[in-house]
C-alpha positions in Angstrom: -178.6 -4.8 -25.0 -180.5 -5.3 -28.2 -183.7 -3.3 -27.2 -180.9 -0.6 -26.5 -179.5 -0.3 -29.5 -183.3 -0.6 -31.4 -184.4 2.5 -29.3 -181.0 4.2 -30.2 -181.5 3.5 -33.7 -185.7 4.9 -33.2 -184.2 8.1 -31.7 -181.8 8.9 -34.8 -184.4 8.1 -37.2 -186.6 10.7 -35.5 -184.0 13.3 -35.1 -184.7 16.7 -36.4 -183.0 17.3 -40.5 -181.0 20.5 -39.0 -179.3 18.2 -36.2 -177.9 15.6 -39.1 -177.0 18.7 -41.3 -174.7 20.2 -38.9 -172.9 17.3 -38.7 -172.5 16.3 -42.1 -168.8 16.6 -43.3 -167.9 20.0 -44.7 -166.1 21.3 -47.6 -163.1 23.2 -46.3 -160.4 24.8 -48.5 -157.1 24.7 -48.2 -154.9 27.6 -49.2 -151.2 27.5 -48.8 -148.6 30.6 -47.6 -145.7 31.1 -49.9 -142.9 33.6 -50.3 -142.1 35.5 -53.0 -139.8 38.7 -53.9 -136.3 39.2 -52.6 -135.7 38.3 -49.1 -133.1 39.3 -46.9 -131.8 38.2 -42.9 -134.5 40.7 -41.0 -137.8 39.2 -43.5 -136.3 35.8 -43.0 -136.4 36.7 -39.5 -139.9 37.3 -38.8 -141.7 35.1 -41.4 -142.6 32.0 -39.3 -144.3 35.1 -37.0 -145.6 36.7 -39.8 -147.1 33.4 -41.3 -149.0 32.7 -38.3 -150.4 36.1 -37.9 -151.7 35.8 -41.5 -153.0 32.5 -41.1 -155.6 33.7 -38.0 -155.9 36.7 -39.8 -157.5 35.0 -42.6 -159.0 32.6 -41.0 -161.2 35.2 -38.8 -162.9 36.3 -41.9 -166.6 34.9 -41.3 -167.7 34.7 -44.9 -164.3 32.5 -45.4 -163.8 29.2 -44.8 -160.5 28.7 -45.2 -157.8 26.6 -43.7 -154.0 28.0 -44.7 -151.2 25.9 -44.8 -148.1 28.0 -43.6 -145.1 26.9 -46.2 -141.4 28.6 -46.7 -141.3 27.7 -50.1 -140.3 30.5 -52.5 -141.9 31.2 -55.6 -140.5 33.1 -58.4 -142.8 35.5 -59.4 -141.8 35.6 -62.7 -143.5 32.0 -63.1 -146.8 33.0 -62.4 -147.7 34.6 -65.4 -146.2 31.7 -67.5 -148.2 29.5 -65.5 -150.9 31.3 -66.4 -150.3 31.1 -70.5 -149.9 27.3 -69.6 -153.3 26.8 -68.3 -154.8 29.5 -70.9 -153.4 27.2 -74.1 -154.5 24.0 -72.2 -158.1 25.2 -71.5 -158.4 27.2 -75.4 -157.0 24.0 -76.7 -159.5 22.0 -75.3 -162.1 24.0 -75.9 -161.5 24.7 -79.8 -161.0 20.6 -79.9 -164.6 19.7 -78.0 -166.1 22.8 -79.8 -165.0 21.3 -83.5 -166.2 17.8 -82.8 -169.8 19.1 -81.5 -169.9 21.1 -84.6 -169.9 24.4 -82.6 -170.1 27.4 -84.7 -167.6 28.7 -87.3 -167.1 31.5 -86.0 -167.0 31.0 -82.4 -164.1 28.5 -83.3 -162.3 30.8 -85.4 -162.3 33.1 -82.3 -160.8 30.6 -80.2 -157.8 29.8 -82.7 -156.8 33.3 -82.6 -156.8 33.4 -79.0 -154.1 30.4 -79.1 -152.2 32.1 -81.4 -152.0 35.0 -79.1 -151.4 32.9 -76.4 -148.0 31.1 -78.1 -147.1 34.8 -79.0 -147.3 35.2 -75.2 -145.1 31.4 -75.1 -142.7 32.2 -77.4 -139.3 31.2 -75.8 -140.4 29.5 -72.9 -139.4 25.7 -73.9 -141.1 24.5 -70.7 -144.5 25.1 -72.4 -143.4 22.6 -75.4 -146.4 20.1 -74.5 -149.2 22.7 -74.4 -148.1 24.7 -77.3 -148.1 21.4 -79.5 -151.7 20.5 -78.1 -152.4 24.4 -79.4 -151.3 23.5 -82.6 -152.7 20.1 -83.3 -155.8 22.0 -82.3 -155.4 24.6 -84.9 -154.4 22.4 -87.8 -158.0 19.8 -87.0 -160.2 23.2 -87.5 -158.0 24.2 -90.6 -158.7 20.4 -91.6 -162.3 20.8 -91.2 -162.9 23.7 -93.3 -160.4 21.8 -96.2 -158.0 24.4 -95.7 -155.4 21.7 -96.1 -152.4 23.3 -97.2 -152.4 25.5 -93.8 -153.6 22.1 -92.0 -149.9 20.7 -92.9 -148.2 23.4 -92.1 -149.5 23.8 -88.4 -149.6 20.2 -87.9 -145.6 19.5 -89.5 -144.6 22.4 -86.2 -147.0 20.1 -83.9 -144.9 16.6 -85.2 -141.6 18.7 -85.2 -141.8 20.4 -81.1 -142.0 16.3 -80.1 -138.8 14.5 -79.7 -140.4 11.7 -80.7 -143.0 13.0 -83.5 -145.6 12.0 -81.5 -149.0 13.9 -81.2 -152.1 13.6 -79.7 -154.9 11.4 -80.8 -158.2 13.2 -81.4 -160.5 10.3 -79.7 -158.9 11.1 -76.4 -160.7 14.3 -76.4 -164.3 13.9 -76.3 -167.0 11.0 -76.0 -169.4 12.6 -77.9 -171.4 11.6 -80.8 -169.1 13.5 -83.8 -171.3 14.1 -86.9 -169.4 17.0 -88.0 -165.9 15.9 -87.7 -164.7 12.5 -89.0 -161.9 11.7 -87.0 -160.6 8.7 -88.8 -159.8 10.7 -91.7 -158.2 13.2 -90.0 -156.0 10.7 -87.9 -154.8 9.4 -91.6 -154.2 12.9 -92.6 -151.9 13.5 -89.7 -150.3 9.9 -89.9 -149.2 11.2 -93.9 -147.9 13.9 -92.7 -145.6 12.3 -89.9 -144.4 9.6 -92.2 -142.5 12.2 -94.4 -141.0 14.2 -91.6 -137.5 12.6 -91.4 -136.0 12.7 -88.3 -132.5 11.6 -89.6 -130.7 13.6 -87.4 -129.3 11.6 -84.1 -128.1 13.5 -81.2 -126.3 11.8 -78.0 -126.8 14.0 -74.8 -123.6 13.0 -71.6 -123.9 14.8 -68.3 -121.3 15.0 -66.0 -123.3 13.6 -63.9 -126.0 10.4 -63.1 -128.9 10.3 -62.6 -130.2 13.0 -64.5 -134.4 14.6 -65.9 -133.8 15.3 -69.4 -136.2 17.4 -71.3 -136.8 18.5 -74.6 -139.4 21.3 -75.5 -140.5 20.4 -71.9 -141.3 16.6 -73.3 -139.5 14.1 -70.5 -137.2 11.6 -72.8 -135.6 8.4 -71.9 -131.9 8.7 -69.5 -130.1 6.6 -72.6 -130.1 10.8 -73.9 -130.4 9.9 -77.1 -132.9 11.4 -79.7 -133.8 11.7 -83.4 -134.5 14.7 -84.4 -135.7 16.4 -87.7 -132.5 18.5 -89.0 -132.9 22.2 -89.2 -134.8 22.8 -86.1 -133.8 24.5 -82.5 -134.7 22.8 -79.4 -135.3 23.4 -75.7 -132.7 21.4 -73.6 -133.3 21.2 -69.5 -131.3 19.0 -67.5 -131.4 18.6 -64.3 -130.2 16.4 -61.1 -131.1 16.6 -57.6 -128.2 19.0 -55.3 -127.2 20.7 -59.4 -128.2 23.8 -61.0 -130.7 23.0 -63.7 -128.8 23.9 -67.1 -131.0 25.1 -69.8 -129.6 25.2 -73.6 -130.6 25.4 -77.3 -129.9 22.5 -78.9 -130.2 21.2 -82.8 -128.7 19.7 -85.8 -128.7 21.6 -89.5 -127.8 17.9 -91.2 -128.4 14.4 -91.3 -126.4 12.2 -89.2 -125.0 11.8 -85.4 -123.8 14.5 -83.2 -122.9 14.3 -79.4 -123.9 17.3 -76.7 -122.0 17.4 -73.4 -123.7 18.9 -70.9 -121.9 19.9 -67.6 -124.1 20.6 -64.4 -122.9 22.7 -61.4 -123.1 22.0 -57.5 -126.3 24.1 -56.5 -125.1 26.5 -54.3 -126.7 27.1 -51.1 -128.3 30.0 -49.6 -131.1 30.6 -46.9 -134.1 28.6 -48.5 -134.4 31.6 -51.0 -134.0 29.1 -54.2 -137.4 29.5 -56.5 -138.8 26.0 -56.9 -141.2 24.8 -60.0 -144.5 26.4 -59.7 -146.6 23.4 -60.9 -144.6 21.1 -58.4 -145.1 23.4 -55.5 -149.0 23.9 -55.2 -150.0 21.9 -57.0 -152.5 24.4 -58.7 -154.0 25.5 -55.5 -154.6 29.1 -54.4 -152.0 30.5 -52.6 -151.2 33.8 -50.6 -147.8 35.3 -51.3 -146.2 37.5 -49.1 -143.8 39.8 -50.4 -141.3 41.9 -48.4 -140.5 45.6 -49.5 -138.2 47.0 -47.2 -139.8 47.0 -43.8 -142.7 46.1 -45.0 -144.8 43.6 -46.7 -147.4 43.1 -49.1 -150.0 40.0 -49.0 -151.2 38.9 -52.8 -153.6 35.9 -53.2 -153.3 34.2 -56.4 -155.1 31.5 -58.1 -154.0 29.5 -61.1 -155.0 31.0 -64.5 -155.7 34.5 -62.7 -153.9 37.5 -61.6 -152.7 37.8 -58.7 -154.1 40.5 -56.6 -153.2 42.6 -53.1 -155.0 41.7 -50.0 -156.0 45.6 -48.8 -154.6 46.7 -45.5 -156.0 49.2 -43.0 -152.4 50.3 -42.9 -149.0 48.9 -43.7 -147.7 45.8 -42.5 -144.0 46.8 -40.6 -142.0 44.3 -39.3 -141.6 46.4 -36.4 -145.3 46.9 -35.8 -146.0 43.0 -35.8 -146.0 42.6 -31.8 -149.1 45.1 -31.8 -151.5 43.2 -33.9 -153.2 41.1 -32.1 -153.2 37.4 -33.0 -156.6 36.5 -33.0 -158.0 39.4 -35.1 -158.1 39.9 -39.2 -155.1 42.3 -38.2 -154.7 44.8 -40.7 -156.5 43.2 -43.4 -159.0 45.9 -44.7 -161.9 43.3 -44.1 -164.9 44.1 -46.4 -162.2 44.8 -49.2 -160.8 41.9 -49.2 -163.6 39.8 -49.2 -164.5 41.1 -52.6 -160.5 40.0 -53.6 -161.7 36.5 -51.9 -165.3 36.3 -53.9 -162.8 37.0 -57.2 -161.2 33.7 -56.4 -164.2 31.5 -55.6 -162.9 31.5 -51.7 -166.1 32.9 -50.5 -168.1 29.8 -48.3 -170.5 30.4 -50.0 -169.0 29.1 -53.5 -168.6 25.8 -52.3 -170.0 24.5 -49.6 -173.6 23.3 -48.8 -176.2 26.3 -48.5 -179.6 25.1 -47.4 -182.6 26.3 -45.6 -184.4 23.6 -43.3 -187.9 23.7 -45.8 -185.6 23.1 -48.2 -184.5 20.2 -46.9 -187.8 19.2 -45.6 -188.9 18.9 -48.9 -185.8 17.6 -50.4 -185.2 20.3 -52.6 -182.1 20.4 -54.6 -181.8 24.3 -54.8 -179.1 26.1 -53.0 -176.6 23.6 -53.9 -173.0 25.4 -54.9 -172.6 25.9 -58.3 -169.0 24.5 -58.5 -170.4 21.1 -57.2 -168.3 18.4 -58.7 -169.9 15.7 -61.2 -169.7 13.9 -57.7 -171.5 16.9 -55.9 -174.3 14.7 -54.6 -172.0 12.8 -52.3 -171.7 15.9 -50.6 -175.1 17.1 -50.0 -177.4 16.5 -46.6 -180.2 15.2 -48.9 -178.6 12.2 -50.1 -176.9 11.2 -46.8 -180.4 12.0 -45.2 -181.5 9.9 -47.8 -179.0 7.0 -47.3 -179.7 7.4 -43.2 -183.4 6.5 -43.6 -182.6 4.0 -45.8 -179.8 2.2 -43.2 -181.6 3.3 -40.3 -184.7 1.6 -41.7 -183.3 -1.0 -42.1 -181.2 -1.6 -39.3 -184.9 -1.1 -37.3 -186.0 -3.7 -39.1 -183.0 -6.1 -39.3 -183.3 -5.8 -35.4 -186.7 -5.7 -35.0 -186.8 -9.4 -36.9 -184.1 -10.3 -34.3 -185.6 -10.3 -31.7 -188.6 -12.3 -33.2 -186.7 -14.8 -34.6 -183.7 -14.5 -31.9 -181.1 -14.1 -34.9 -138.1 29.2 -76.8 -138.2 31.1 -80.0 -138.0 28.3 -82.5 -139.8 28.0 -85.8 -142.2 25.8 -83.8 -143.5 28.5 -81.7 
């Protein structure tokens, strides 16, 4: 038995590189299906069909690899471009943050800022986007800190304290790990403590609900079920409540004095029809790509869309009919217009070759680290035949030897946005 397993253990050491590549684990993407638009009884109909078709249809595409995950959620379309501004302030905000303490240049920062003020132009009345809008402005006010442009420094800064129920804001060591001679952030974190210590929040506002339990949110920040929060006076406010089988209730909320005020809030049964209800983007796909298909009439449309892009149609050779659905065959790309939509795919980083392994066997011979994909993780080297091939020999080796000793020792619009 143990001679056995040593000349097993010879004959996988000694098998050729291209055998162990093709059966290394591969990178496979998952994409899901989704619904969007307005659907009625004869869409509703046909959409488990219709899913299954797309799914082989996209599936076929060589240059794809792709696995799609069929789903009869329905997205509001209307989110997708908000989701969009939301990753476009968190990204901007980042980047003016790591940018400033890496002393990147003025101008390039300057640049940035604008951008983010576009962006909350784009925000403006959506209280959902409370969190990344205050990261935008905490952002702002540490470059207008920098260049001791303090007075507009407050200002931006008082709107970033103000959005937070709580007055809390971000802390600018939680940004970057990098060596920060341009930027000293201890005196900025005591410039921004100053300025929350004079923003009173005197006034105290109870939140009841008709019902229990319930999400609270203010300027999209989660608060605590007691509903009660202090607020500074003068300021309007994004209210979402919500509870599981209710309609989610959005309000503006706010106090002009000092002192206590209580809000009711009454919820309403949801009310129930098809599966056609939009659910939360975010919660959904969790920032996945997704294809959308999208009845008009008889026919539909197929978009793909990918978080922090537009969404764009999937060409057809002709138009998708309900009624024409029994023709195509199942095991085809259908009437996907092929070579067109592979440039639509390549937009979205979908293409096999963007993120899987690409090696040549002298490559590999000579453990060469070229051809690698370029969106390779920080962890990317787990995932590439070199190492394992690596980490083989090395076990293998070892094993051999282990054995080999064995057997010869036989062991919203408010002023904030």
């Amino acid at each position: 038995m143990r001679q056995a397993i040593f000349l097993l253990l010879i004959l996988t050491q000694l098998m050729p590189w291209p055998i162990i590549v093709a059966n290394m684990p591969r990178n496979i993407r998952t994409i899901t299906i989704n619904k969007t638009g307005e659907w009625g009884d004869k869409q509703e109909a046909v959409y488990s069909d219709l899913t299954r078709r797309v799914q082989k249809w996209v599936e076929n595409i060589e240059s794809l690899d792709v696995q799609i995950a069929p789903s009869s959620k329905l997205i509001n379309k209307g989110n997708l471009g908000r989701d969009k501004v939301k990753l476009d302030l968190m990204e901007s905000s980042q980047s003016l943050l790591n940018g400033l303490l890496k002393g990147k240049d003025k101008s390039a920062l300057k640049s940035i800022a604008n951008h983010l003020r576009d962006m909350r132009t784009q925000a403006a009345g959506q209280g959902e986007l409370g969190p990344e809008i205050q990261t935008s402005l905490f952002a702002e006010g540490a470059l207008y800190w920098s260049n001791n442009n303090f007075s507009a420094a407050t200002e931006t800064l008082r709107r970033a304290i103000r959005i937070q129920p709580k007055g809390q804001l971000p802390s600018i060591v939680d940004w970057d790990d990098s060596d920060w001679t341009s930027f000293n952030s201890d005196a900025f974190e005591s410039f921004v403590s100053s300025i929350q210590s004079r923003e009173m929040r005197s006034c105290s506002l109870r939140i009841e609900t008709n019902v229990s339990p319930v999400v609270l949110k203010i300027n999209g920040f989660l608060i605590e079920n007691t509903g009660l929060v202090n607020l500074v006076p003068g300021d309007l406010h994004h209210l979402e409540v919500q509870s599981p089988g209710f309609e989610l209730k959005k309000s503006m909320i706010g106090c002009q004095s000092s002192g206590s005020q209580l809000i009711k809030v009454e919820l309403q049964k949801q009310r129930k029809s098809h599966s056609r209800l939009s659910t939360d983007l975010d919660k959904n796909y969790q920032g996945g790509t997704m294809i959308l298909i999208e009845p008009k009439k008889e026919e539909f449309k197929l978009l793909l869309y990918t978080p922090g892009k537009d969404y764009d149609e999937i060409p057809l050779t002709h138009p998708l009919k309900i009624a024409d659905l029994k023709y195509d065959s199942i095991k085809s790309t259908g009437p996907i217009l092929t070579d067109a939509a592979i440039e639509v795919f390549e937009k979205h980083k979908l293409l096999a070759a963007n993120f899987k392994v690409n090696m040549t066997e002298p490559q590999i011979r000579h453990f060469s680290l070229e051809g690698v994909s370029e969106e390779s993780t920080q962890m990317g080297w787990l995932k590439s035949p070199v190492f394992w091939g690596i980490v083989g020999g090395v076990v293998l080796g070892g094993a051999i030897t282990y054995f080999a000793k064995r057997n010869q020792n036989s062991s919203i619009s408010s002023n904030w946005e």
